[in-house]
C-alpha positions in Angstrom: -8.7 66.8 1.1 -10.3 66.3 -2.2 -11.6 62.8 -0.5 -13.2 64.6 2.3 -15.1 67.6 0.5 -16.4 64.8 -2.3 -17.1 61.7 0.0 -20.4 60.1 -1.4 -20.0 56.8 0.1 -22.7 58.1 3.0 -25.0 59.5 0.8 -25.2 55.8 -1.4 -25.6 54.3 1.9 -28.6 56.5 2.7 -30.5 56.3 -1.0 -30.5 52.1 -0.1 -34.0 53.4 1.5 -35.0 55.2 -1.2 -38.1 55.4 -2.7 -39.5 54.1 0.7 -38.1 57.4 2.8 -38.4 60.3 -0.7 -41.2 61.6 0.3 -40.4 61.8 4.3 -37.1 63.6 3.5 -38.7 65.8 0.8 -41.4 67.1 3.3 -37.9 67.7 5.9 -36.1 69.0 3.3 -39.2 71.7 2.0 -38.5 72.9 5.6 -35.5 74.7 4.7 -36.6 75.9 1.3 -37.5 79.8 0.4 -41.0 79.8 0.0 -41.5 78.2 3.7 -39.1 80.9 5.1 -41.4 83.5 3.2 -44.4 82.1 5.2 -42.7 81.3 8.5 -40.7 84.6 9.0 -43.3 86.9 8.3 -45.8 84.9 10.8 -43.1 85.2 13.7 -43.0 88.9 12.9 -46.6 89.4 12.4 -48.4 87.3 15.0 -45.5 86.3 17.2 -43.2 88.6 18.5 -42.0 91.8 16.6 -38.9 92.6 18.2 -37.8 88.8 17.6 -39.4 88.0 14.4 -37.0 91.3 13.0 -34.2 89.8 14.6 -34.7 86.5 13.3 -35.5 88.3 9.1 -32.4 89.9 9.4 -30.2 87.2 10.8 -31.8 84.9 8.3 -31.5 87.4 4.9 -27.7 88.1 5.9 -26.8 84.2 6.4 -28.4 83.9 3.1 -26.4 86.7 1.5 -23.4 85.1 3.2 -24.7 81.7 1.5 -25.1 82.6 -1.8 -21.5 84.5 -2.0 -19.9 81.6 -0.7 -21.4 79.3 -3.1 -20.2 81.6 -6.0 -16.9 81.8 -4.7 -15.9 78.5 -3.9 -18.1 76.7 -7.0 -18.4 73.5 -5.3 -20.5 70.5 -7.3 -23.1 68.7 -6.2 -22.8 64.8 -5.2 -24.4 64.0 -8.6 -22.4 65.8 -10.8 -19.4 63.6 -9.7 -20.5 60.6 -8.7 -22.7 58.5 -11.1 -24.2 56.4 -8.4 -25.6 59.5 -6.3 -29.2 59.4 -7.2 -30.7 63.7 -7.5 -33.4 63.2 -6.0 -34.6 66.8 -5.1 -34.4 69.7 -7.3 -30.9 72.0 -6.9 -29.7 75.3 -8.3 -26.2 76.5 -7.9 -23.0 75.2 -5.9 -23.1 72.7 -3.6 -20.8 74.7 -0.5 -21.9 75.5 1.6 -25.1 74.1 2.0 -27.9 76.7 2.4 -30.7 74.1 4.2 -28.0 73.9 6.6 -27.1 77.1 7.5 -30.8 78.4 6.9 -31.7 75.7 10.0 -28.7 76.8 12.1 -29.4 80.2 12.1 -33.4 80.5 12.1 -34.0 77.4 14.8 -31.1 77.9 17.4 -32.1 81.6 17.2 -35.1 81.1 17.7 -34.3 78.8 20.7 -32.1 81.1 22.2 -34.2 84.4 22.0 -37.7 82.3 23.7 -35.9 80.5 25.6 -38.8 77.1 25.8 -37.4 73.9 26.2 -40.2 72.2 23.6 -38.8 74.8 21.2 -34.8 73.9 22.3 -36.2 69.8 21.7 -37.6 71.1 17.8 -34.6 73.4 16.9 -32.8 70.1 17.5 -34.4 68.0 15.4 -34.4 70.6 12.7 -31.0 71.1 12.7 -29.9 67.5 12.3 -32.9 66.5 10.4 -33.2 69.3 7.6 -29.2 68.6 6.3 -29.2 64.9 6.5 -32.6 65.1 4.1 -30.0 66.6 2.0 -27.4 64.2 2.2 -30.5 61.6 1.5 -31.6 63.0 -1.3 -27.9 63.6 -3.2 -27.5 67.0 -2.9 -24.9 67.7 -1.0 -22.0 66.3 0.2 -21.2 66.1 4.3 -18.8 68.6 3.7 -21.0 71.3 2.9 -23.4 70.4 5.7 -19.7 71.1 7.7 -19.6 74.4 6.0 -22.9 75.0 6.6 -22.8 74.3 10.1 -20.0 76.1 11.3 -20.8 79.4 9.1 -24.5 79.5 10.1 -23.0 79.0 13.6 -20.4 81.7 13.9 -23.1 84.3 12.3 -25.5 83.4 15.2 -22.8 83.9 18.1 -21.8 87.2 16.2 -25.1 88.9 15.5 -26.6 87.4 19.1 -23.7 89.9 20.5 -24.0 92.5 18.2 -27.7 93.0 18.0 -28.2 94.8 20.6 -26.0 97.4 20.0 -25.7 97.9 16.8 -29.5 99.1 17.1 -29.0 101.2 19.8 -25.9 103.2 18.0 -28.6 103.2 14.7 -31.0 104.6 17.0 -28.5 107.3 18.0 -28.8 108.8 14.5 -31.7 110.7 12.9 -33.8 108.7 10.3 -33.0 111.7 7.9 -29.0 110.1 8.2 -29.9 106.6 8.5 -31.9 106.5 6.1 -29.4 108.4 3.9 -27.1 106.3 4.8 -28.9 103.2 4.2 -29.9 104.7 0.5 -25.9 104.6 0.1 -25.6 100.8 1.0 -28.6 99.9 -1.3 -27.1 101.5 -4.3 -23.7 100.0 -3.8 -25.3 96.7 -3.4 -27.3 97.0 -6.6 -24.4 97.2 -8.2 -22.1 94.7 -6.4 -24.4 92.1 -7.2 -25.9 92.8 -10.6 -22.9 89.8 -12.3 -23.6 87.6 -9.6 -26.4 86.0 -10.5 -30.1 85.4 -8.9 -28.7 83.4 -6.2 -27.0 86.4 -4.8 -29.4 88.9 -6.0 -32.3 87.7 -4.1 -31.3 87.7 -0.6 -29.3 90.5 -0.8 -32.7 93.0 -2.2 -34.7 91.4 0.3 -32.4 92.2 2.9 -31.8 95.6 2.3 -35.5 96.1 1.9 -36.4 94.2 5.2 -33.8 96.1 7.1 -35.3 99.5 5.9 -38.9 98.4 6.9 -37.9 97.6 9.8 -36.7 101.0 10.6 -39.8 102.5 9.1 -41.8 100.2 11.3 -39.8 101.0 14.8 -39.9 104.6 13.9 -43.1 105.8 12.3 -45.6 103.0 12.1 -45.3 101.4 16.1 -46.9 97.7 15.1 -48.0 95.7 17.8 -48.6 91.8 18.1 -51.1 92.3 21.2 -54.6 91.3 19.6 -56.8 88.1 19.7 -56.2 85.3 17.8 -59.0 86.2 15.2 -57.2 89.0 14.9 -53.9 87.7 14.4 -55.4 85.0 11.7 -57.0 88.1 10.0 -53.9 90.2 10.3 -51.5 86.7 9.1 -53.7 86.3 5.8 -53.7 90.0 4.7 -50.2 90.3 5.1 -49.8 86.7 2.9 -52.4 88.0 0.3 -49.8 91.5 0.1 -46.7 89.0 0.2 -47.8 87.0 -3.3 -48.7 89.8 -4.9 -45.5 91.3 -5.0 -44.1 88.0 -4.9 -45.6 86.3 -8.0 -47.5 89.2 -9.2 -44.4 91.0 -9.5 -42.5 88.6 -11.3 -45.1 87.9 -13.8 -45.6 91.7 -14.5 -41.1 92.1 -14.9 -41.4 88.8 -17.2 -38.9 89.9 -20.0 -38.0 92.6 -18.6 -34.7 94.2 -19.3 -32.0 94.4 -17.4 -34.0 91.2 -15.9 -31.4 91.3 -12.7 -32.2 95.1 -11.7 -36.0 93.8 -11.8 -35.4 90.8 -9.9 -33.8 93.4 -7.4 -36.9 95.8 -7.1 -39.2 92.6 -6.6 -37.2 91.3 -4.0 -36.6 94.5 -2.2 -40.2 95.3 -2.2 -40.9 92.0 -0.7 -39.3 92.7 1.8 -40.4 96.1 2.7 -43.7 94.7 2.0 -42.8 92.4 5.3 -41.2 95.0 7.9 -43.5 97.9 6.8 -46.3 98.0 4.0 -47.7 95.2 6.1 -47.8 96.3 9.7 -49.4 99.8 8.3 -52.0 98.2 6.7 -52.7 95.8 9.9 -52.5 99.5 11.9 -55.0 101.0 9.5 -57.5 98.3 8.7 -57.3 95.5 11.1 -56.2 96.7 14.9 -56.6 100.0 13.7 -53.8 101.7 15.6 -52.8 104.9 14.6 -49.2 105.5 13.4 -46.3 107.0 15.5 -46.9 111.0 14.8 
């Protein structure tokens, strides 16, 4: 066992072509990293397709949540931290297992394939999926057993949320926002403090989550977004939203700098990014850009 989950022998092979392929497999690998999902969620959600693009943040913030649990549990190293011959050749925080690239590929690209339905986009997801992990193996920082675990986790939570989305949102929608919302409040304050010792890694994608899931709800039930505009307007509507997104991304973590306790801040910024995505931006596109008027 300890032979299969620390095998390096394929990732020496692959660093034979290194420097000559670093900078092809860093490009592959930046693919899967947090500020592209922070561009490329919100612009499927924006400019896209609502419905989907909400879908696809949620899917993608719980397989993250799932992600960064699992690499605090099982506290797996990385192929460099055993094996003298594996060359780092990326920057990597945390565990090694699962791998996060992997799973984040699984579950945004075959989603995506599923829910459109296009075969170009079935040909990409593809490429994605095999392409994004092996840049990881390439670049020594994970072992092929944690693109395994990454595989068959990121998997298993698309077959279970593509059943369960549906009707989990109708039964939500059965409920008044006062409850739901109450509710939700409930979840948010036993997650602050279920993850407040687990580090950044685990804080991050859980805020965001909950905050994305209540924007989301704020969104369907007050603020009634809609993607149908030209494509100045959607360029218009995809840049405003961005401006919005770094502000509370780095603007917020400049102003909570120092701030104590720094993981209950790291927890407001992420959650307000996220609300920031589902809702703060779609009112602002209602008000200013295709100025629709709110759900009364």
């Amino acid at each position: 066992m300890a032979a299969f989950l620390f095998d390096t022998s394929l990732i020496v092979w692959l660093q034979q072509f290194s420097p000559t392929l670093d900078l092809p497999f860093k490009f592959i690998t930046s693919l899967g990293n947090e500020p592209f999902f922070f561009l490329f969620l919100p612009l499927v959600y924006w400019c896209i397709h609502r419905r989907i693009g909400a879908g696809l943040a949620i899917l993608f913030l719980i397989s993250a949540s799932v992600n960064a649990i699992a690499k605090a549990a099982f506290g797996m190293p990385r192929p460099f931290m055993v094996d003298s011959s594996v060359l780092q050749l990326a920057a990597a925080g945390g565990n090694g297992f699962p791998s996060g690239h992997t799973q984040g590929a699984m579950v945004v690209w075959s989603y995506l394939a599923v829910r459109f339905q296009k075969i170009w986009l079935w040909w990409l997801a593809g490429a994605l999926i095999l392409l994004i992990p092996l840049s990881r193996l390439y670049l020594g920082v994970h072992f092929p057993a944690d693109l395994a675990g990454g595989y068959v986790i990121g998997g298993l939570l698309v077959l279970c949320f593509y059943k369960t989305e549906r009707p989990v949102a109708e039964m939500i929608g059965r409920y008044s926002p006062g409850i739901w919302i109450l509710v939700h409040s409930a979840a948010t304050v036993v997650a602050v403090f279920g993850v407040k010792d687990q580090g950044p890694y685990v804080i991050s994608p859980v805020a965001a989550l909950m905050g994305t899931s209540l924007g989301i709800f704020l969104e369907h039930r007050w603020i009634g977004f809609q993607i149908n505009a030209g494509l100045a307007r959607r360029s218009a509507r995809y840049l405003a939203g961005v401006g919005g997104l770094l502000v509370f991304y780095i603007g917020l973590k400049t102003v909570f700098s120092g701030m104590e306790p720094a993981w209950l801040f790291r927890f407001v910024r992420y959650y307000l990014v996220g609300l920031w995505i589902a809702a703060g931006a779609p009112l602002v596109f209602n008000r200013f850009i295709t100025q629709q008027k709110p759900i009364q």
